[in-house]
C-alpha positions as CSV (number, residue, x, y, z in Angstrom):
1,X,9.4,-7.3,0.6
2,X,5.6,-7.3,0.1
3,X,5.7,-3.5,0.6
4,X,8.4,-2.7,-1.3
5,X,7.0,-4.7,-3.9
6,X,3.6,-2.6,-3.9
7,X,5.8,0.8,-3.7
8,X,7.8,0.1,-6.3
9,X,5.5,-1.8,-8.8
10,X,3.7,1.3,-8.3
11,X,6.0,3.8,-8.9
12,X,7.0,2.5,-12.3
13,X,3.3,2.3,-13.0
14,X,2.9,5.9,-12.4
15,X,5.5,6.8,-13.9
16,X,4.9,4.6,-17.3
17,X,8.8,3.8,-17.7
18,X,11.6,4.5,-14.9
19,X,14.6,3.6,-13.7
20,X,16.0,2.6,-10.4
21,X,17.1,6.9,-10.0
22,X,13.9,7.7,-10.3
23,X,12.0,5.5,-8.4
24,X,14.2,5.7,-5.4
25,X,13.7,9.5,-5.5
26,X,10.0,9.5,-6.0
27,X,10.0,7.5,-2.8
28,X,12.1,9.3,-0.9
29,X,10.1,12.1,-1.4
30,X,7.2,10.8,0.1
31,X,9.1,10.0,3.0
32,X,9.3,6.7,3.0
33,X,12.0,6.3,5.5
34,X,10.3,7.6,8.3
35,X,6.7,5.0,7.7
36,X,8.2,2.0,5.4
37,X,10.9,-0.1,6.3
38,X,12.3,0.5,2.7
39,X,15.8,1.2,1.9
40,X,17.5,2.5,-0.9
41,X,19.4,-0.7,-1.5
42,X,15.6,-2.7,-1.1
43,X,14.6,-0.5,-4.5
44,X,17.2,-1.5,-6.9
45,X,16.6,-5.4,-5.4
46,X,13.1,-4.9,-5.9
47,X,13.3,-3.9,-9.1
48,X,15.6,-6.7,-9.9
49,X,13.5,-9.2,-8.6
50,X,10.1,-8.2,-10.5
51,X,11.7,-8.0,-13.6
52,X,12.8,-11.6,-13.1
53,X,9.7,-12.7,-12.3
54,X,8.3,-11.0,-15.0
55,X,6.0,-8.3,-13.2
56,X,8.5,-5.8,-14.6
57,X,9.9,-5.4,-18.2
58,X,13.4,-4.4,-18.5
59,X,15.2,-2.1,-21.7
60,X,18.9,-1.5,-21.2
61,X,19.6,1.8,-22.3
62,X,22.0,2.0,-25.3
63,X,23.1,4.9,-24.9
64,X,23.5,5.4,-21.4
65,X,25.2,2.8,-20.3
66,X,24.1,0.9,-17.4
67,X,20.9,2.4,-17.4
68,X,18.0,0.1,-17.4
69,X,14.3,1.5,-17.5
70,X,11.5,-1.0,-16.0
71,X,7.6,-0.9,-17.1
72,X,5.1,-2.9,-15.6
73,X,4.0,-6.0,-17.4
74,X,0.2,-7.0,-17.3
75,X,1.1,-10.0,-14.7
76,X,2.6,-6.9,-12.8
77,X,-0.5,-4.9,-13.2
78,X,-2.4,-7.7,-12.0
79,X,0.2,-8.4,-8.9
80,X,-0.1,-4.3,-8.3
81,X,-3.9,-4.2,-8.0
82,X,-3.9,-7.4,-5.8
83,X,-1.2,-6.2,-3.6
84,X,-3.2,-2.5,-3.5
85,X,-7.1,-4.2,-2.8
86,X,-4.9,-6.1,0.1
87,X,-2.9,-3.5,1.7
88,X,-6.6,-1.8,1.9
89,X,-8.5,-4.6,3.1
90,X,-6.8,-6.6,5.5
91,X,-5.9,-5.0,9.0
92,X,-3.4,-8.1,10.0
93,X,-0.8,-6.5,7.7
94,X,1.9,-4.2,8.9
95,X,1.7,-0.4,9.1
96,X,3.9,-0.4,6.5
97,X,1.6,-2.2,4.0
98,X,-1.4,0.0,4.8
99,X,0.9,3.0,4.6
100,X,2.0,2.0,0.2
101,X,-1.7,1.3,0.3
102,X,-2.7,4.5,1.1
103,X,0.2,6.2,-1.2
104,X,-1.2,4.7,-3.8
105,X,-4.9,4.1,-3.1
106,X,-5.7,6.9,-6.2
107,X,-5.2,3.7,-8.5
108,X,-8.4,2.3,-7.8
109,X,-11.7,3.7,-9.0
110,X,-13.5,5.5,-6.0
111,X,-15.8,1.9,-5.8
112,X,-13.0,0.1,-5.6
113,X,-11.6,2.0,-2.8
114,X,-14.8,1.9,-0.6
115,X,-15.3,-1.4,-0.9
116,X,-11.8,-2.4,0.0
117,X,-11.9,-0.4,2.9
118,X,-15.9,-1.6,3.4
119,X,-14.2,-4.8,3.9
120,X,-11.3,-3.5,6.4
121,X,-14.2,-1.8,8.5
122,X,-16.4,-5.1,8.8
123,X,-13.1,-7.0,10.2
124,X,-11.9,-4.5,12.3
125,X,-15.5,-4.4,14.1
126,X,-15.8,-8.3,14.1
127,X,-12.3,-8.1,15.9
128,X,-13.6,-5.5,18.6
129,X,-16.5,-7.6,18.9
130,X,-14.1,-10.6,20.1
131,X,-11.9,-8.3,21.9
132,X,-14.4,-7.0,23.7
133,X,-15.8,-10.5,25.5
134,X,-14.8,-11.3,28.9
135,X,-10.9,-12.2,28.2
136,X,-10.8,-14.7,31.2
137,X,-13.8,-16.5,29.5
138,X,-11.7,-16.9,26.3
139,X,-8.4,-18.2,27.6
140,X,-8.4,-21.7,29.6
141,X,-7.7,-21.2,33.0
142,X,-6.9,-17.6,34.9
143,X,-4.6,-15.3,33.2
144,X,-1.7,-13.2,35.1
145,X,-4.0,-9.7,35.9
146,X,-1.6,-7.6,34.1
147,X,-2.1,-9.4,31.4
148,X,-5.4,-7.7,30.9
149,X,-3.3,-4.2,29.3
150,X,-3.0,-6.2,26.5
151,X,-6.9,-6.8,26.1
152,X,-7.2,-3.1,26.7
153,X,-4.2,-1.9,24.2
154,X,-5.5,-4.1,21.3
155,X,-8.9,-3.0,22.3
156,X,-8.0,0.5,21.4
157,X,-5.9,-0.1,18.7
158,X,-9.0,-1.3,17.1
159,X,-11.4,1.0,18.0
160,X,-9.1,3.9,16.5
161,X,-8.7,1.9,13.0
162,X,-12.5,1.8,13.1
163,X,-13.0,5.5,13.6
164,X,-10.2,6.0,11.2
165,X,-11.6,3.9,8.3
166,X,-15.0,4.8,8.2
167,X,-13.9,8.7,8.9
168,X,-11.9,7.9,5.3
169,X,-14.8,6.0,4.0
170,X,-16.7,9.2,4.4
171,X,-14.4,11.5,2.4
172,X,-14.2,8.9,0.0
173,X,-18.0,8.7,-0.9
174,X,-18.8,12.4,-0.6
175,X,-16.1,13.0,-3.3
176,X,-12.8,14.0,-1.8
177,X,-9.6,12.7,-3.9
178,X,-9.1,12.5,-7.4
179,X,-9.5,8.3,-8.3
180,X,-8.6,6.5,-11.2
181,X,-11.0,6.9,-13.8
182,X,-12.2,10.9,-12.9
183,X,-9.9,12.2,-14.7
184,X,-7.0,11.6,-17.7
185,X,-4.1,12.7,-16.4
186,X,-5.0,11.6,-12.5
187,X,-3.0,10.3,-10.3
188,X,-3.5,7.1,-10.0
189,X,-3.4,6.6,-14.0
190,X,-0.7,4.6,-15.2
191,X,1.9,7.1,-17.0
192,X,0.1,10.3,-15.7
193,X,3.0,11.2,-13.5
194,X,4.9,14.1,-14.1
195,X,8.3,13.4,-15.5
196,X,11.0,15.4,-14.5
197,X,13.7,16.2,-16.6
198,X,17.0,13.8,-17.0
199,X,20.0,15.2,-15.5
């Protein structure tokens, strides 16, 4: 759930107050379905589940009934940025984690951001380094040939996140993106989301 958790923690931070409606269709619009496995049903559970472990503050909505609006608590402002710095920083994680990352990277001050990814860069070049060592030398005993595709796939994999991450790191320091902190009504600032009208 760790992404889903990051998504929707996020959302409702954007957003300064919203309900399970309106965070399921802000995500949906970013397309979600097609680079997070996050389903509709995963929101509302989500959302549930934060509030009870008090990252989220739940209002029932008197006169809507059923209605209940979430805002982020501070322990979920603190869980958000944790989540966020992570998603950035570590290359283990899923695609879907680094994907919410991204989405929401305009949280964090333009420092923040480089030196999270700073961080992604150095591991994903300590990796090639290892990768890169004779693969029979590592491994006790004589491995299957074929087995050396798998040296050469994870090879490349890593070489493309490192051209990737300091081709962002790049844009990132010579200005590109509004960050949190440049500007009011940014993105990334908690509440500074449009709201769209209630139905």
């Amino acid at each position: 759930m760790t992404a889903t958790k990051l998504l929707v923690l996020g959302v409702v931070r954007g957003f300064g107050r919203a309900h399970g409606y309106r965070v399921r269709a802000e995500l949906l619009s970013w397309g979600i379905d097609d680079w997070a496995n996050v389903k509709p049903g995963s929101i509302y559970h989500a959302l549930r589940q934060l509030a009870k472990s008090g990252l989220l503050a739940a209002t029932e909505i008197a006169d809507w009934p059923g209605r209940v609006d979430y805002s982020v608590t501070p322990e979920g402002e603190k869980e958000f940025f944790r989540l966020l710095v992570e998603a950035l920083e570590q290359p283990e994680h899923r695609d879907d984690m680094l994907s919410a990352g991204l989405a929401l990277m305009p949280a964090l001050t333009r420092d923040r951001a480089v030196c999270a990814l700073s961080t992604r860069l150095a591991v994903l070049e300590g990796q090639g380094a290892v990768l890169r060592k004779d693969p029979e030398a590592a491994e006790a005993g004589k491995p299957p040939p074929h087995l050396g595709e798998l040296w050469t796939m994870r090879t490349r994999y890593v070489d493309l996140g490192v051209e990737w991450t300091r081709e962002l790191l790049e844009r990132l320091t010579s200005g590109e993106y509004e960050m949190a902190g440049e500007h009011e009504e940014a993105f990334g600032m908690p509440g500074a989301w449009r709201t769209p009208v209630e139905p």
